[in-house]
C-alpha positions in Angstrom: 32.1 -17.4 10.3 33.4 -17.5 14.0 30.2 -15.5 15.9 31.5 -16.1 19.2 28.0 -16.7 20.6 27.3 -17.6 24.3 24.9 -18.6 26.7 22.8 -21.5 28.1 19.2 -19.6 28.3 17.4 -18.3 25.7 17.5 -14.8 27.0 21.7 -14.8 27.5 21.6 -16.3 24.2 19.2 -13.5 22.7 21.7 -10.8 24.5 24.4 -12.5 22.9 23.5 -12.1 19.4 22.0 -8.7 19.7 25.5 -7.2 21.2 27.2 -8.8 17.7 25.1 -6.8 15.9 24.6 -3.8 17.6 28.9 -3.8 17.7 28.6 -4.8 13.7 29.7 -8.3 13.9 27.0 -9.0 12.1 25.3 -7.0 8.8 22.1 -6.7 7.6 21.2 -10.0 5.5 23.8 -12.1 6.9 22.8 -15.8 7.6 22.6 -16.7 11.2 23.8 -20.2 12.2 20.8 -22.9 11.9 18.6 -23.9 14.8 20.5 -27.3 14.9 24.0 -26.6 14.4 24.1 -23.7 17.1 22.3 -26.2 19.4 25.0 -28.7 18.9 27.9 -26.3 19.3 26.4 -24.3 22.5 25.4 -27.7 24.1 21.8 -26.8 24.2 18.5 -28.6 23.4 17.0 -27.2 19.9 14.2 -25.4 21.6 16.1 -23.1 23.6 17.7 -21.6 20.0 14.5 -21.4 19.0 13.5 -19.1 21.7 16.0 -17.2 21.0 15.1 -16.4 17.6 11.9 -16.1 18.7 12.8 -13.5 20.7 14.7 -11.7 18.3 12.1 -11.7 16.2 9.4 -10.1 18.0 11.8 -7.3 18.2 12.4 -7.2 14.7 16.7 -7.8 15.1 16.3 -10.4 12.7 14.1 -12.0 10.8 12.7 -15.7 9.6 12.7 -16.8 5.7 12.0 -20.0 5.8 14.4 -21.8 3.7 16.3 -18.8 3.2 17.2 -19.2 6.3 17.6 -16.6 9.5 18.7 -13.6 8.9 19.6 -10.4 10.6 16.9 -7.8 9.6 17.5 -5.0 7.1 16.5 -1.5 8.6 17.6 0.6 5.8 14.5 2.7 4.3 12.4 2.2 1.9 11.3 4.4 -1.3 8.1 6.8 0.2 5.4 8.4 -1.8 5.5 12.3 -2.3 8.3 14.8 -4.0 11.9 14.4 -3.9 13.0 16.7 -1.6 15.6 18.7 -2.8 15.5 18.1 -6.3 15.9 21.1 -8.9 14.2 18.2 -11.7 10.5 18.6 -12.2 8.8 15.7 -10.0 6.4 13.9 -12.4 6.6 10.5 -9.9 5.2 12.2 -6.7 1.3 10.2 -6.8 0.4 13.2 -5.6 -3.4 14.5 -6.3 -4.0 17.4 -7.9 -4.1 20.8 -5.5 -5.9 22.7 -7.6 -8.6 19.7 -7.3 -8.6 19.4 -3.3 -11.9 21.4 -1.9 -11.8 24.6 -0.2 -12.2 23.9 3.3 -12.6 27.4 4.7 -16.7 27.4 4.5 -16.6 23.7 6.4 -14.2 24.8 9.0 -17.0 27.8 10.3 -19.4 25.4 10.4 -18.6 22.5 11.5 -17.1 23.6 15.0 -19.6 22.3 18.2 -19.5 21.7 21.7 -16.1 20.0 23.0 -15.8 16.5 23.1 -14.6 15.0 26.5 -12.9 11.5 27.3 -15.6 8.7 27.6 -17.5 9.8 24.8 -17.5 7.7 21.5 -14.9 7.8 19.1 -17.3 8.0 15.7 -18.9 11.4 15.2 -22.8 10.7 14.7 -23.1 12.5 11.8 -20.1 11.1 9.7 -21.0 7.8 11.7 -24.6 8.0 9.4 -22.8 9.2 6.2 -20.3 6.6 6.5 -22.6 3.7 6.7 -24.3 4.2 3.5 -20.9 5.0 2.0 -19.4 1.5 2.9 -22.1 -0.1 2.6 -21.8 0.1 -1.2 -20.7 -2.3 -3.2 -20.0 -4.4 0.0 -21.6 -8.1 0.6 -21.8 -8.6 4.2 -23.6 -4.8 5.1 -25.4 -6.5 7.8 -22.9 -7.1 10.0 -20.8 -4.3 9.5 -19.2 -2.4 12.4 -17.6 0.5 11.6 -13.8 2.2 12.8 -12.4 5.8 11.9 -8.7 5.9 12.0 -6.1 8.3 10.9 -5.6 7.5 7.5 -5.5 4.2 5.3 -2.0 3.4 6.3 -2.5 3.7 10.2 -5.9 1.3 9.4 -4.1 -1.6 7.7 -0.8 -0.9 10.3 -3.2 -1.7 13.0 -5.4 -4.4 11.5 -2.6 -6.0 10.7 -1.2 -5.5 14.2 -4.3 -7.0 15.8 -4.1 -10.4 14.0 -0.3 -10.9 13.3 3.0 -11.2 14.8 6.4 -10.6 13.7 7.3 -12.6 11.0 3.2 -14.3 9.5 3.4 -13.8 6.3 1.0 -11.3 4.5 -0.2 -11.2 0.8 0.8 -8.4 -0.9 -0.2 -7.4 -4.7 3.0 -7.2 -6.8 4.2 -4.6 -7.7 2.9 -2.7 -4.9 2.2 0.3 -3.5 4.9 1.8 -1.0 3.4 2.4 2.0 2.3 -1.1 2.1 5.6 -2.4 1.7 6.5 -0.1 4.1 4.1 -0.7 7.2 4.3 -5.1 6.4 8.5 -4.6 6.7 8.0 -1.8 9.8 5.3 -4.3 11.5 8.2 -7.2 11.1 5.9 -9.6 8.8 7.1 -11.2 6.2 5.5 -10.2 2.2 4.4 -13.2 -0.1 4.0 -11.1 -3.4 1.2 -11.6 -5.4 1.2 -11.0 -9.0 -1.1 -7.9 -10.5 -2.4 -8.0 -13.7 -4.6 -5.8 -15.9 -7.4 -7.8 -13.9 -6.1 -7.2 -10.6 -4.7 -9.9 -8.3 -4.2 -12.9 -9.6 -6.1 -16.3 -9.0 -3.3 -18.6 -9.4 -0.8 -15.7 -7.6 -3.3 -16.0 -4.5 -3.8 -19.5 -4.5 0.1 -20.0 -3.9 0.2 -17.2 -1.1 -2.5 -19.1 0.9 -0.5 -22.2 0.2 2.6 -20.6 1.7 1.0 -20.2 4.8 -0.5 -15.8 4.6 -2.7 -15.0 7.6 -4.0 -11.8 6.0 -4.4 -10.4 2.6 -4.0 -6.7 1.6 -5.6 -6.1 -1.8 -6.4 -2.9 -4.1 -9.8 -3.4 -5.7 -9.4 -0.5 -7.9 -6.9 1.8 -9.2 -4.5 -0.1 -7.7 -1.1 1.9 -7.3 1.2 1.9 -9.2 -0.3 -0.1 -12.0 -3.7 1.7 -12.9 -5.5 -1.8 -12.6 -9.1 -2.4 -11.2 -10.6 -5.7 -10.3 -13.1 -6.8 -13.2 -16.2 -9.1 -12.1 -14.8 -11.7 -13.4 -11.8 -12.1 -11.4 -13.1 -11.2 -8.6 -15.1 -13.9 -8.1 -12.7 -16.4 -9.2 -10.9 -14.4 -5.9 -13.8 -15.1 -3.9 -14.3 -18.5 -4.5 -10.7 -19.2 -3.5 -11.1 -17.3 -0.8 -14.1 -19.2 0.6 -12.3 -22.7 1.2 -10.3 -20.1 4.1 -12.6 -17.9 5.8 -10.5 -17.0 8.7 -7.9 -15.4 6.5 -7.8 -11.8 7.1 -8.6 -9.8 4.0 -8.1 -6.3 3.8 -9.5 -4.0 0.8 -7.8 -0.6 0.6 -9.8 1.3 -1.8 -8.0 4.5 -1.6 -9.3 6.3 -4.8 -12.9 5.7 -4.0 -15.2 8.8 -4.9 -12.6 9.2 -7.4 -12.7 6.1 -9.1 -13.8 5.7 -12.7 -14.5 2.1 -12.4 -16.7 0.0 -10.2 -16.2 -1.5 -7.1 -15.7 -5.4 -7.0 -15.1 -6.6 -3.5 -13.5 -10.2 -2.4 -15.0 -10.6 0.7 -18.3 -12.2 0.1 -21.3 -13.0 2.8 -19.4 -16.2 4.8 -16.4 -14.8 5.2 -15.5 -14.6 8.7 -12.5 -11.9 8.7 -12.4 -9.1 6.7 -11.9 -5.1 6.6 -13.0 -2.3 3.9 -10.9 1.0 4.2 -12.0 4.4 2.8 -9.8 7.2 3.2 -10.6 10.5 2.6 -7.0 12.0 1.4 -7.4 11.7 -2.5 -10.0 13.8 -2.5 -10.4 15.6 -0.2 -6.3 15.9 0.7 -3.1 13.7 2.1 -3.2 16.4 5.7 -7.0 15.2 6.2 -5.7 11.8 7.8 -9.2 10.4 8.5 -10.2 6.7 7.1 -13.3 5.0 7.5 -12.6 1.2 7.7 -15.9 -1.2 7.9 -15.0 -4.8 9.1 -16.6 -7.6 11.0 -17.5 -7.3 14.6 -14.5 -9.1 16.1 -11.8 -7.5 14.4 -13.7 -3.8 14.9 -13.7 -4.9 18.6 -10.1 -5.3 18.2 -9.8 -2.4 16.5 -11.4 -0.5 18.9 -9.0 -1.5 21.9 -6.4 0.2 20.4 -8.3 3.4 19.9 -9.0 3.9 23.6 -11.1 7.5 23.8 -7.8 9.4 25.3 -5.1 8.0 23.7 -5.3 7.5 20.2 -9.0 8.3 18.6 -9.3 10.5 15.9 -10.3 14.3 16.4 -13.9 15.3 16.2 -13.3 18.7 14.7 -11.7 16.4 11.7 -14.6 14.1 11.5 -17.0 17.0 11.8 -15.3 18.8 9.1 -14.5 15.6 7.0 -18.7 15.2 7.0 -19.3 19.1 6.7 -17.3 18.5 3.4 -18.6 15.1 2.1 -22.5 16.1 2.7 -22.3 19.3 0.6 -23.5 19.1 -3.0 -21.0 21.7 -4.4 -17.8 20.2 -2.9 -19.3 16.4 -4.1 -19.6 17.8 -7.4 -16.5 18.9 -7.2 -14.8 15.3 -6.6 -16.7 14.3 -9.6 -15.2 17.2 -11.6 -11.7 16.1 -9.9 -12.2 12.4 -11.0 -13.3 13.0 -14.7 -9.9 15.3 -15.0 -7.6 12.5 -13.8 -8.6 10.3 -16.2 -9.0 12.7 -19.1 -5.2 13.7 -18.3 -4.3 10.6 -18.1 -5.8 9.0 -21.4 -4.7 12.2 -23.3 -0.9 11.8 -22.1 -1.3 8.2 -23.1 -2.0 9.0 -26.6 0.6 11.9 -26.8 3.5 9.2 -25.4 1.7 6.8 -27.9 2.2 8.6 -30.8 5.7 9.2 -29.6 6.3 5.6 -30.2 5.9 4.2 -26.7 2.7 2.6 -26.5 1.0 2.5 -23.3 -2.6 2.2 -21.7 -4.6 4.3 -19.1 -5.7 2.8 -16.2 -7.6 4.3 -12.9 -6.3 6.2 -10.4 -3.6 9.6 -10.4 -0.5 7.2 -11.6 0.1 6.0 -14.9 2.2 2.3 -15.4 4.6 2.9 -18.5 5.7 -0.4 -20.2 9.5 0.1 -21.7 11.3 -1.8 -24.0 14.6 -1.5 -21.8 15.3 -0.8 -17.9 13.5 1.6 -16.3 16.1 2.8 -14.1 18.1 3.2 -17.9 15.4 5.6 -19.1 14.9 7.2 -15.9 18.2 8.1 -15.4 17.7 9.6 -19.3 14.7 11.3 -18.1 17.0 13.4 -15.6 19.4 14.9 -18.1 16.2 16.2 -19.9 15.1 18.3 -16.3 12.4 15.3 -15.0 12.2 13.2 -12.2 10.6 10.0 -12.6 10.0 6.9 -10.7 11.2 3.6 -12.2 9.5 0.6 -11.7 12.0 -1.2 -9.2 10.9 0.8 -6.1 7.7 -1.5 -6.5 8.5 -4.6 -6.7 8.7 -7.6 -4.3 9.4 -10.4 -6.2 13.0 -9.3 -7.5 12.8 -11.0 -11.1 15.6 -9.1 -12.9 15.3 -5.1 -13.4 11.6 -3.6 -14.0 10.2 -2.3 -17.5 8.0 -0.2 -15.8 7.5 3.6 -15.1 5.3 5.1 -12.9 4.5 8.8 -13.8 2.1 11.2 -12.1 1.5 13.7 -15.2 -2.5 14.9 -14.9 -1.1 18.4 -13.7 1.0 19.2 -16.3 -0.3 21.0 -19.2 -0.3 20.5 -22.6 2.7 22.0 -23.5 4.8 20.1 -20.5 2.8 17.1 -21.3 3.7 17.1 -25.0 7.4 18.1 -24.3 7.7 15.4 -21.5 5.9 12.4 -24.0 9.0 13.5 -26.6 11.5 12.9 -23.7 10.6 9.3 -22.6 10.7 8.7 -26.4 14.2 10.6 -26.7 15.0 8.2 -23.3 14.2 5.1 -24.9 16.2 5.6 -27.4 19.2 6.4 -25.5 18.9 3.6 -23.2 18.9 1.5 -26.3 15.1 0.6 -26.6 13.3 0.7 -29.8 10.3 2.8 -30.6 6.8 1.2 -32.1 5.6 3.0 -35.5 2.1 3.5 -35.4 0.7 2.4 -38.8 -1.2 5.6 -40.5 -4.5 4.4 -42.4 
């Protein structure tokens, strides 16, 4: 391919490339020419091409894949949780939480209002600040020297941990398949995912232990009710995870435990005592709702010092009405009760769909969390696309997945709000699916 590219800097070499692309030269995916042989044919030492590239980069044109080579970067967007908009299907692959679950918030929002906050004050609310400690502090080795952040949301936590110790193009550990908006803010932030296989264990030892080799400066991790699969880190493997993880105690490692208070399985954490960079994040939007976009993220002193540069009291902190209500909401017995209540229901749905679709012939098992992970005997998309002729919406497998091996024989379905009738009806269809896509259905032996 003739690029026609110019220049003797790195900047006019830079320009050069960006104008083929931005005039559509050059497509998303396509190899660029190799640090050597543009050096040669430009007349140019090597490191000025690498500049180049480097500069590129950083501004996400195009991106680095090792021995896949440079390539120019693919913008085009990724799958996103929440309904379909649009669709005349009913949604059951929208990992939505229940709304008839979410708290009322109207007693909380009389009582939590105070006097204004003003710029120079501190960004943690004292009384959510106190709450919060004990709250992280659970489960979590290193308590003693926590430091603790409040950001808006889970997502805008890992964006800006991540932010704080990468750029464009380190590679990050990612559990595979995973969950969207992680894919989402790793591609967004320019880095480069090294998928990590999950099992019914949670990450895997032998999947970590080649990320690390392939050069990850930060892990992001579910410790339970990982999403989309259901799975929760047992004991077991998580210290087999921690004792890799001690031989690289710099390595950033970033729990998202998402379903928290909701969780019907114990925490497990990887980061043990030693380890020198590491971050916890709580958010509050499974249970108490996606629009309360408040996390609580605990994490060493450095990277909470870092953390807090970039939530400078008049730019980006997070409200104090929503931290006031937030701990108006988390410190009353009826609405805690309440998420209990919310929790137990999940998984009851859940299990009882499970044994519905089971007894349809597809056999399947619950996990934790609002999501259940449907194995198939054919494609998901196959079945899926079945699923719509019979009026649902579902999400295959595919829009999870990092590693590429071949089509997915997974489905991820959010069913704990149906009822029973709907949940019997839609158990019948993904039989009725399998079947038409070819797949064959498992007999259940009767005693």
């Amino acid at each position: 391919m003739d690029l026609d590219i110019s220049g003797r800097s790195a900047s006019e070499i830079a320009d050069s490339l960006r104008a083929r692309i931005e005039r559509g030269d050059l497509h998303p995916g396509d190899v660029l020419p190799p640090v050597r042989s543009l050096a040669d044919e430009l007349g140019v030492n090597r490191n000025t091409i690498v500049a180049a590239y480097r500069q590129l980069t950083q501004a996400g044109v195009i991106v680095t894949r090792g021995r896949g080579g440079t390539r120019v970067a693919d913008l085009s967007p990724v799958a996103q949780e929440g309904f379909a908009a649009g669709s005349v299907l009913r949604d059951v692959g929208t990992g939505n939480p229940d709304p008839e679950l979410i708290p009322d918030l109207s007693g909380a929002l009389a009582a939590m209002a105070g006097r204004p906050v003003l710029y120079g004050e501190p960004v943690i609310d004292p009384g959510l600040e106190r709450w919060a400690l004990e709250w992280m502090r659970d489960g979590l080795a290193p308590a003693a020297d926590m430091r603790l952040t409040v950001t808006s949301g889970a997502a805008d936590a890992v964006e800006r941990l991540l932010a704080q110790a990468l750029t464009r193009d380190d590679a990050v550990a990612l559990e595979d398949p995973c969950f969207l908006t992680s894919i989402h803010t790793v591609r967004i932030g320019g880095y480069r995912p090294v998928p990590v296989p999950v099992d019914d264990e949670g990450m895997t030892v032998e999947g970590l232990q080649s990320a690390i080799e392939q050069g990850v400066r930060a892990v992001v991790h579910t410790p339970r009710a990982q999403n989309p699969t259901g799975a929760s880190l047992s004991a077991r493997r998580a210290e087999e995870l921690r004792a890799v993880l001690r031989e690289h105690p710099y390595l950033l490692v970033i729990e998202d435990d998402h379903f928290s208070l909701l969780s019907r399985q114990p925490f497990h954490s990887l980061i043990s005592r030693g380890h020198r960079r590491w971050a916890l994040v709580r958010s509050v939007s499974k249970f108490l709702g996606p629009d309360m976009c408040l996390a609580v993220t605990a994490s060493d002193p450095e990277t909470a010092e870092r953390l807090a540069i970039r939530l400078t009291p008049g730019t980006t902190w997070v409200s104090h009405l929503l931290q006031r209500l937030t701990h108006a909401l988390v410190t009353d017995a009826a609405t805690m009760a309440a998420i209990e209540r919310a929790g137990a229901h999940y998984a009851a749905r859940n299990a009882a769909f499970v044994e519905r679709l089971t007894n349809e012939g597809v056999p399947a098992g619950a996990g934790d969390g609002l999501n259940l992970w449907i194995p198939l005997p054919v494609p998901a998309r196959d079945v899926s696309e079945q699923l719509m002729r019979r009026g649902w919406l579902a999400r295959a497998g595919d829009d999870f997945a990092l590693a590429g091996a071949g089509p997915s024989r997974r489905l991820r379905l959010t069913v704990h709000d149906l009822d029973d009738a709907d949940a019997e009806r839609l158990a019948v269809d993904v039989a009725a699916a399998v079947r038409a896509a070819g797949g064959r259905l498992v007999t259940r032996e009767v005693a």
